[in-house]
MARDREN-677713 format. One line per field, with one value per atom (N, C-alpha, C): residue in three letters; atom name; x, y, z. Coordinates in steps of 0.001 Angstrom, whole numbers, plus 500000, padded with zeros to 6 digits. Each point is the difference from the previous one (the first is absolute). Layout:
<atoms>
res (ALA:...);
atom (CA:...);
px (X:...);
py (Y:...);
pz (Z:...);
</atoms>
This chain:
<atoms>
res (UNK:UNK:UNK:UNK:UNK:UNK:UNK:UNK:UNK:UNK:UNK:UNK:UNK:UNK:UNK:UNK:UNK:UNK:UNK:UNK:UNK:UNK:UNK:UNK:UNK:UNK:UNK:UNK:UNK:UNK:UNK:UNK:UNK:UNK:UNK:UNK:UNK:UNK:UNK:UNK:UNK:UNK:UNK:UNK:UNK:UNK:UNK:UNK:UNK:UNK:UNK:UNK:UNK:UNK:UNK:UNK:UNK:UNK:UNK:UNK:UNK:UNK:UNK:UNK:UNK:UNK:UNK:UNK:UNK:UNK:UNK:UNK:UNK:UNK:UNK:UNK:UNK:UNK:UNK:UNK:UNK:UNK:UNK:UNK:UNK:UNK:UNK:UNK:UNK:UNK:UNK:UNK:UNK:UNK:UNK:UNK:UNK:UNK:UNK:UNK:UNK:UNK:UNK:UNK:UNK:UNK:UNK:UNK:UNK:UNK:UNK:UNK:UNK:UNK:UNK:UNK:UNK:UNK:UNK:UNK:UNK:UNK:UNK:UNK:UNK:UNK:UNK:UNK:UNK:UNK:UNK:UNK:UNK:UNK:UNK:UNK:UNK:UNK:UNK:UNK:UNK:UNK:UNK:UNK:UNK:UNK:UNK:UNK:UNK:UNK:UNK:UNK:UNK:UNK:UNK:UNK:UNK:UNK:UNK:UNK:UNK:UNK:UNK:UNK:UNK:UNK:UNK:UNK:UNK:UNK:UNK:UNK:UNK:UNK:UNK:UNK:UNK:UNK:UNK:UNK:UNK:UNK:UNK:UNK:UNK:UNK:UNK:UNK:UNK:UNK:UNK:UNK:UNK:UNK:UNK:UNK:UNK:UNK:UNK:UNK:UNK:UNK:UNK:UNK:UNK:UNK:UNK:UNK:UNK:UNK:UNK:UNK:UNK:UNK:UNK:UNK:UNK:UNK:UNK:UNK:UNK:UNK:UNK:UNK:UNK:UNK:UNK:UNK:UNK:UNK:UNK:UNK:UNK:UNK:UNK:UNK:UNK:UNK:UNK:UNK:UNK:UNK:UNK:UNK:UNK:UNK:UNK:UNK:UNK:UNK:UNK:UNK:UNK:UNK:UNK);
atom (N:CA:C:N:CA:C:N:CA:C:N:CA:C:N:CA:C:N:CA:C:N:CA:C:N:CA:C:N:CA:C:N:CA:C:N:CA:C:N:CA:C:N:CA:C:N:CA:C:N:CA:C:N:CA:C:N:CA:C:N:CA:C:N:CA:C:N:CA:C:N:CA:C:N:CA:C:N:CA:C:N:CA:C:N:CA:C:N:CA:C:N:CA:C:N:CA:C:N:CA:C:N:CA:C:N:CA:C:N:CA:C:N:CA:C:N:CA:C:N:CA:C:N:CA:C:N:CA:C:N:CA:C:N:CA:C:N:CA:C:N:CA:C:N:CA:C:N:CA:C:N:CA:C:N:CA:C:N:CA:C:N:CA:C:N:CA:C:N:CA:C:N:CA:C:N:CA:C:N:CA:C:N:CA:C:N:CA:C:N:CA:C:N:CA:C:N:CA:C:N:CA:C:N:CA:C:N:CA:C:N:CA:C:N:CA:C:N:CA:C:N:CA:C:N:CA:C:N:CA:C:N:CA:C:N:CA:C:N:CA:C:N:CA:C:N:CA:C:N:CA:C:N:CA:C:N:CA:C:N:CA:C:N:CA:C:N:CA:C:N:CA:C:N:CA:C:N:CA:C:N:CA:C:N:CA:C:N:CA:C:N:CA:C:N:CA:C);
px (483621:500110:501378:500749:501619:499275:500781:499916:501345:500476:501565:499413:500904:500025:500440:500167:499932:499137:501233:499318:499669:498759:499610:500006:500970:500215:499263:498762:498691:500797:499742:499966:498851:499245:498852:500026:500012:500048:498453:499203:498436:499161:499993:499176:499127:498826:498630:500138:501315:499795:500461:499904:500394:498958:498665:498592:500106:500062:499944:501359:501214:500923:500039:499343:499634:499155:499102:499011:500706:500783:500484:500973:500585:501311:499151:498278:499365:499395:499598:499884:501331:501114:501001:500391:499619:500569:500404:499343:500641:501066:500577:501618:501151:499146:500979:500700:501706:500821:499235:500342:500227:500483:499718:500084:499874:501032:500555:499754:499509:499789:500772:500585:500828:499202:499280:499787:501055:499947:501393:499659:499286:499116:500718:501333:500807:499508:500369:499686:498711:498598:499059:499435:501216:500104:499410:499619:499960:500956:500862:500757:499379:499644:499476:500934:500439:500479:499130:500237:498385:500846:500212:500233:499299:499833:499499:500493:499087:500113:498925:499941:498971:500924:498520:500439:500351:500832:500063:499418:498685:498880:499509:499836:499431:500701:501282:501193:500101:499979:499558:498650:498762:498964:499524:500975:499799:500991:500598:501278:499206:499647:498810:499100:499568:498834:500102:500995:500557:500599:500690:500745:499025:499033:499011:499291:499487:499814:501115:498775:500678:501136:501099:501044:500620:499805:501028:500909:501075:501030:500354:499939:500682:501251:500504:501641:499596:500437:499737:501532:500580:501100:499585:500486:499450:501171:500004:500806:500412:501292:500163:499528:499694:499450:498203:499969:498481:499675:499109:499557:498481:500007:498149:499403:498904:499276:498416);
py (625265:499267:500269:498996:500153:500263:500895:500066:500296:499961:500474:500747:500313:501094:499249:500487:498951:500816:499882:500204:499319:499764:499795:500028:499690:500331:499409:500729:499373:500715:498793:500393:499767:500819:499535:500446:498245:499751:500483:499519:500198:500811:501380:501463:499227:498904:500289:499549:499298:499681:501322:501275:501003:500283:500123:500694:498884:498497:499392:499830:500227:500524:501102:500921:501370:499710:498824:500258:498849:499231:498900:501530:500439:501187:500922:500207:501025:498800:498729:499356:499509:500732:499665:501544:501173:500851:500710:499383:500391:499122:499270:499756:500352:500835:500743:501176:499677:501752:500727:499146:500899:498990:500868:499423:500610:499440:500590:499267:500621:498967:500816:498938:500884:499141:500746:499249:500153:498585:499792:500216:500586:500228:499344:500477:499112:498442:499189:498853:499320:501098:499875:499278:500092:499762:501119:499715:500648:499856:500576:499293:500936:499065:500503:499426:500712:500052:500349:499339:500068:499773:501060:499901:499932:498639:499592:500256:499910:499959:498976:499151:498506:499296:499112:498805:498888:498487:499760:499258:499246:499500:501194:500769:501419:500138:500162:500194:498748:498880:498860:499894:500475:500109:500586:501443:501012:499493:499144:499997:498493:499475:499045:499821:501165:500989:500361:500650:500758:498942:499162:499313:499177:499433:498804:501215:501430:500710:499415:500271:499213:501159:500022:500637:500537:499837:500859:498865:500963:499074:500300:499505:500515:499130:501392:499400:500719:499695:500408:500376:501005:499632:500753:498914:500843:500461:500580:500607:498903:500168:499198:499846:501695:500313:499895:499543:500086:500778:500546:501173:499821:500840:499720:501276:499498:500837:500792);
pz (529809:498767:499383:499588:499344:498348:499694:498476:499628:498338:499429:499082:499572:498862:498707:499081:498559:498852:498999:498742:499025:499143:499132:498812:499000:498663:498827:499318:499301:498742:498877:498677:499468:499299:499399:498494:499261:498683:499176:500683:499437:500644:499795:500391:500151:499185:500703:501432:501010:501065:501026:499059:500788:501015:499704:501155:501144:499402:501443:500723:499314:500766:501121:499732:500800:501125:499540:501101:501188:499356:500979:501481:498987:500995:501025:499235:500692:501437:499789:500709:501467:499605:500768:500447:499742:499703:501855:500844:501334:500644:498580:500381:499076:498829:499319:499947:500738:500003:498401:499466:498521:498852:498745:498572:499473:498757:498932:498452:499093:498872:498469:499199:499341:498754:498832:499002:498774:499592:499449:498384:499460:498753:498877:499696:498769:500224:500879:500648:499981:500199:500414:501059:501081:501259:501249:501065:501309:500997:500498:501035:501625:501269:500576:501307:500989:501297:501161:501038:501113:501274:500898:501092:500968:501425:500848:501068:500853:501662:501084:499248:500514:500226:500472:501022:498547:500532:498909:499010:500582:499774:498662:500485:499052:498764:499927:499017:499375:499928:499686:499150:500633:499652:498622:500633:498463:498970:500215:498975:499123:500908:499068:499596:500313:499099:498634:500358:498714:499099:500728:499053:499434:500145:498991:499017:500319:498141:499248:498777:498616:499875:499089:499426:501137:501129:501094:500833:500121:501023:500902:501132:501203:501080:500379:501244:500662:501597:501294:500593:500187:501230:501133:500999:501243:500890:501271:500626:501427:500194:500853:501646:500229:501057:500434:500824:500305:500986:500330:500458:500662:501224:501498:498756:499781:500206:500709);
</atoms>
């Protein structure tokens, strides 16, 4: 299976879409290197970073997941290399 690598950059405007945010990442979570979430409190922002290693059907998938919760936004960049796994 080819997969890339690619990160995920989630802002989330409206906390209550924080729990089903979580459960969407725990639903993906055997293609996640890692993440980082920085809450932006002055702002009353979340800013959240999500590093992948899927195929790209998948990275696609989760990124339009996430992106239809209410108050959240999401960008994808992915990596130019693809990779057997």
């Amino acid at each position: 299976m080819e997969t890339r690598v690619a990160v995920i950059g989630i802002i989330v405007e409206d906390v209550t879409s924080t729990s089903r945010l979580n459960e969407i990442l725990h639903d993906y979570g055997a293609y996640i290197i890692g993440r980082m979430g920085v809450p932006y409190r002055t702002r009353g922002i979340n800013v959240i970073s999500v590093a992948v290693d899927a195929p790209m059907d998948a990275i696609s998938s989760l990124a339009g997941k996430v992106g239809a919760l209410p108050g959240v936004s999401v960008k994808t960049a992915y990596s130019n290399v693809t990779f057997e796994s």
